[in-house]
N, C-alpha and C positions, 0 to 999 in steps of 0.2 A: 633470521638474518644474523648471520656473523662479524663481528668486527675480526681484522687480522692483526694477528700478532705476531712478529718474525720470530722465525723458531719453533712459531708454534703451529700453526694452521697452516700449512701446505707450503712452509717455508724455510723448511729446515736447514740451517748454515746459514741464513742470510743475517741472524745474529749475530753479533763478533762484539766481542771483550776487547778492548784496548791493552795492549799488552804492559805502558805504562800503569800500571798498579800503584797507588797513592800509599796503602797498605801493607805489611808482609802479609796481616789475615787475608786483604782482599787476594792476593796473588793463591792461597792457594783454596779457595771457595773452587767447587766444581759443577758444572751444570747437571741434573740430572733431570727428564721427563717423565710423569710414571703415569698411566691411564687406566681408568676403569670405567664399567659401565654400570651408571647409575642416573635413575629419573627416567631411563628413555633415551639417552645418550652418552658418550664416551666425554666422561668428566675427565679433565685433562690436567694434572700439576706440575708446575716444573717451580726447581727450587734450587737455588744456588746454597750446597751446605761443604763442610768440612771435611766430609768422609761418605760413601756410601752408605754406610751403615748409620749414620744420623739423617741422611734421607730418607731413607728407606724406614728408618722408625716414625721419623714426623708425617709421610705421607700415609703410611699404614695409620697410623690415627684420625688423620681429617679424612681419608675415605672412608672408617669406619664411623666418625660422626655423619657424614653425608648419609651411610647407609640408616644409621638409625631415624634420620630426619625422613629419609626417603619411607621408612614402613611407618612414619606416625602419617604423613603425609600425602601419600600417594592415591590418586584416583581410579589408580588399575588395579590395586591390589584390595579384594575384599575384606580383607583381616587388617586394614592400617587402620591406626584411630581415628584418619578422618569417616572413611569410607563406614567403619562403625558406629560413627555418631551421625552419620546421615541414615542410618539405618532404623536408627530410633524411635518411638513413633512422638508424632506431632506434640510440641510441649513438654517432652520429657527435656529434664534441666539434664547435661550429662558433663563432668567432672573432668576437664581437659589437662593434656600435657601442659607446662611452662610453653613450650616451646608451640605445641598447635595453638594455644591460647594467644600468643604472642603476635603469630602472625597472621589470626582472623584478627584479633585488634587492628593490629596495622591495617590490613585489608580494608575492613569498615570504614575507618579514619579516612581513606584516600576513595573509597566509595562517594563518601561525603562530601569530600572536596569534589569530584566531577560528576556529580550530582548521578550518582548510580551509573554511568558510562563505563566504569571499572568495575569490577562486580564479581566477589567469588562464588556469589551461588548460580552464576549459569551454565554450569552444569548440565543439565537437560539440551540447551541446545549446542553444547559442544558437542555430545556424544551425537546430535542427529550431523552434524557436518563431520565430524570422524568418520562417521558410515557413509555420508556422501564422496569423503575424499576418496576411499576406496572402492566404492558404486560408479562413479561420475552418473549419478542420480541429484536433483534437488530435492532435501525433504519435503512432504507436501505444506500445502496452506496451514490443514487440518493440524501435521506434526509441529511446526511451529507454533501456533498459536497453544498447543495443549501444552507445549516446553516453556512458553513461554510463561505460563499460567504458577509455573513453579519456581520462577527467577524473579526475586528483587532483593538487595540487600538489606530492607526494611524487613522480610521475612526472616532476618537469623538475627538472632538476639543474645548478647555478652553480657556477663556480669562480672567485673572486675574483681568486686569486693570477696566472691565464691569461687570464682577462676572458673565458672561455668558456662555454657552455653546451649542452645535450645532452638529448634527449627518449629515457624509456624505451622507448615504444610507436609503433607505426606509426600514422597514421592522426591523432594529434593535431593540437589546433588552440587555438592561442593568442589569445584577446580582452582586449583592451588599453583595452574602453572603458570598465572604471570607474576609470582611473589616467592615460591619457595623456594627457585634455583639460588634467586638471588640470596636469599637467608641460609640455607646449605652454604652456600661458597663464602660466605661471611664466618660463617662457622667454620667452616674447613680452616680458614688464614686463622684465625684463634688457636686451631690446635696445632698449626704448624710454626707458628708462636713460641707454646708454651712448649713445644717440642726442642726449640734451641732454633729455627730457621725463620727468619725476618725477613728474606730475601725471595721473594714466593710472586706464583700468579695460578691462581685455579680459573680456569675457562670449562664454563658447563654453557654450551650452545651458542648463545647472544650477548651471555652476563659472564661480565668477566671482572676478579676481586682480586688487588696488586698490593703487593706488601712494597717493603722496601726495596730501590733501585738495584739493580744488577751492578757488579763492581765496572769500578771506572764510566759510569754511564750518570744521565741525566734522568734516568728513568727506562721502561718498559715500552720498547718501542711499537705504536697501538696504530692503526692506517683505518678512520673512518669511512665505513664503506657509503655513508652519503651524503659525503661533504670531500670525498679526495683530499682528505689532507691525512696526514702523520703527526699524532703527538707522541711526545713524550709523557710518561705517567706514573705517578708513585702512592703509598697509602691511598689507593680512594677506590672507585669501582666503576666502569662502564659499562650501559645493558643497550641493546640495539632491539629493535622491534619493525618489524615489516611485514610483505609476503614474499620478499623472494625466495625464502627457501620452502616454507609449506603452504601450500594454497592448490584450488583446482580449479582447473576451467570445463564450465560446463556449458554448451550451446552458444560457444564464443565468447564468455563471459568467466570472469579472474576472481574470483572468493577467497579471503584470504583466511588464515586459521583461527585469527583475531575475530569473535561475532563478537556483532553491534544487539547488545541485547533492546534494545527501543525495538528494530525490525524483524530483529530471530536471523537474520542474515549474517554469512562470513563480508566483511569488509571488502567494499570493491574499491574505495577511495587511492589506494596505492601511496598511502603516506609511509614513509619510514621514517622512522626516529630513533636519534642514539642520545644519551644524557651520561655526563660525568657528573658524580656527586660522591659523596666520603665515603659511602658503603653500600653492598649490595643492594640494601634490603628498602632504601630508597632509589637505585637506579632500574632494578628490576619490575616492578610493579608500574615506576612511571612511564619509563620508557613505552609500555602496552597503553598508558591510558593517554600518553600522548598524541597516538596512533587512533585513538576513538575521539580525540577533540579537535574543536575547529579551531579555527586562529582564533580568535578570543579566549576561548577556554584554554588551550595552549601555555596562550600567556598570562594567563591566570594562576595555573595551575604552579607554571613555574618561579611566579613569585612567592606560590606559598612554600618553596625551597631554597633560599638565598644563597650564593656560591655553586649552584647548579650551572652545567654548561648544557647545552641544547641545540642539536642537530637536524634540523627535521627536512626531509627533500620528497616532495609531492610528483611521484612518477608521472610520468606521462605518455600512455598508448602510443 
């Protein structure tokens, strides 16, 4: 599920700069969009800089850090460090990046909070509804239960103090994609930072990480796709979670891409949820596991994030 952004998402021009300029800088900042394709989707920058050529240098940066996040990370590529450390056999301790260490920490940490409802070792049964979405087949009884045999976060085990990590089970599989867009695009606004541009917004799919306000503006003008409204927004980040964009119906029935590892099933609940909070790498992961809890857990989860906002609209057939 995408949030829209004018300008950016199928809205090109409806953006407008005020021609009063507070500034001389601000008057001569120029917009520029640069796209590439990374995770599985067309990562999207646009950044308000000086010159082309100090665009074009600070987004050449953050999409080459995205790229390197993308091979420590990624679940398709057999050669990234995750996909090499689920490879490992049972109990071997293996010696992690800063960065893949980082965000199974994180991952764990918010595992805990929703009592395993968020979960990056399920793995095994995404790969069985990836192959359903392109079948319209349900995996069998048999297949889930043997997937599920492989999933629980209580199975991958961190050590701070070694910066290592170690899977109980053979056969595990590690999915990284309801946390690492968001820690990519956090990372990306760093190096568009350090590159001299403060005036930024990276949108990879759902999650989207906003630097400082556009000239003459109140902020980044962002349109909640389930709540009808428009904000404005600056420094912080917003991640949306659903099914309306990937899900399949099989025998009249809606599965969403999001499984509920409790039943080995994709989500038929049809909750979508969006959260603002200061950076990706907490709106990313929540926003999915808000989308696996009920109204209690909900609001649980979101007090354990104080200055969080929180969107959440329960479709209805």
């Amino acid at each position: 599920m995408k949030v829209v952004i004018a300008g950016v998402l199928g809205l090109v021009g409806a953006f407008s700069v005020p021609q009063d300029q507070t500034t001389q800088k601000a008057k001569q900042l120029t917009r520029f969009t640069l796209v590439e394709y990374h995770m599985g989707i067309d990562a999207r920058i646009v950044v308000y800089a000086l010159s082309e050529e100090i665009a074009n240098r600070a987004c050449e940066a953050a999409f080459k850090r995205i790229a390197e996040l993308e091979q420590s990370m990624s679940d398709y590529r057999p050669t990234s460090e995750l996909m090499q450390f689920c490879a490992k056999p049972r109990g071997t301790r293996v010696k992690l990046s800063q960065d893949l260490f980082k965000v199974l920490e994180r991952s764990q940490h918010i595992s805990k909070q929703t009592g395993g409802r968020f979960d990056c070792t399920v793995g095994p049964l995404v790969q069985l509804w990836r192959k359903a979405r392109k079948s319209k087949v349900l995996p069998t009884s048999e297949e889930i239960l043997a997937a599920k045999k492989l999933v629980s976060y209580r199975f991958l085990h961190i050590d701070r103090r070694t910066q290592t990590a170690w899977l109980d089970r053979d056969g595990m599989k590690l999915d990284l994609g309801g946390i690492a867009k968001g820690y990519a695009s956090d990372e990306a606004l760093r190096k568009l930072q350090e590159n001299g541009v403060k005036v930024a917004l990276i949108e990879m799919g759902g999650d989207l990480v906003i630097g400082d306000a556009p000239p003459g503006t109140a902020g980044w003008s962002v349109q909640i796709p389930n709540a009808d409204k428009t904000v404005f927004l600056k420094n912080c980040a917003i991640s949306s979670s659903g099914d309306t964009e990937q899900f399949v119906e099989i025998g009249g029935k809606r599965y969403s891409h999001v499984v509920d590892t409790r039943s080995g099933y994709g989500l038929t609940d049809r909750v979508q949820a969006t959260i603002i909070a200061k950076d990706g790498f907490i709106t990313d992961p929540l926003s999915t596991a808000l989308t696996l809890l009920n109204e209690k857990g909900r609001d649980k989860l979101q007090r354990a994030y104080p200055g969080t906002q929180v969107f959440i609209k329960v479709a209805k057939d």
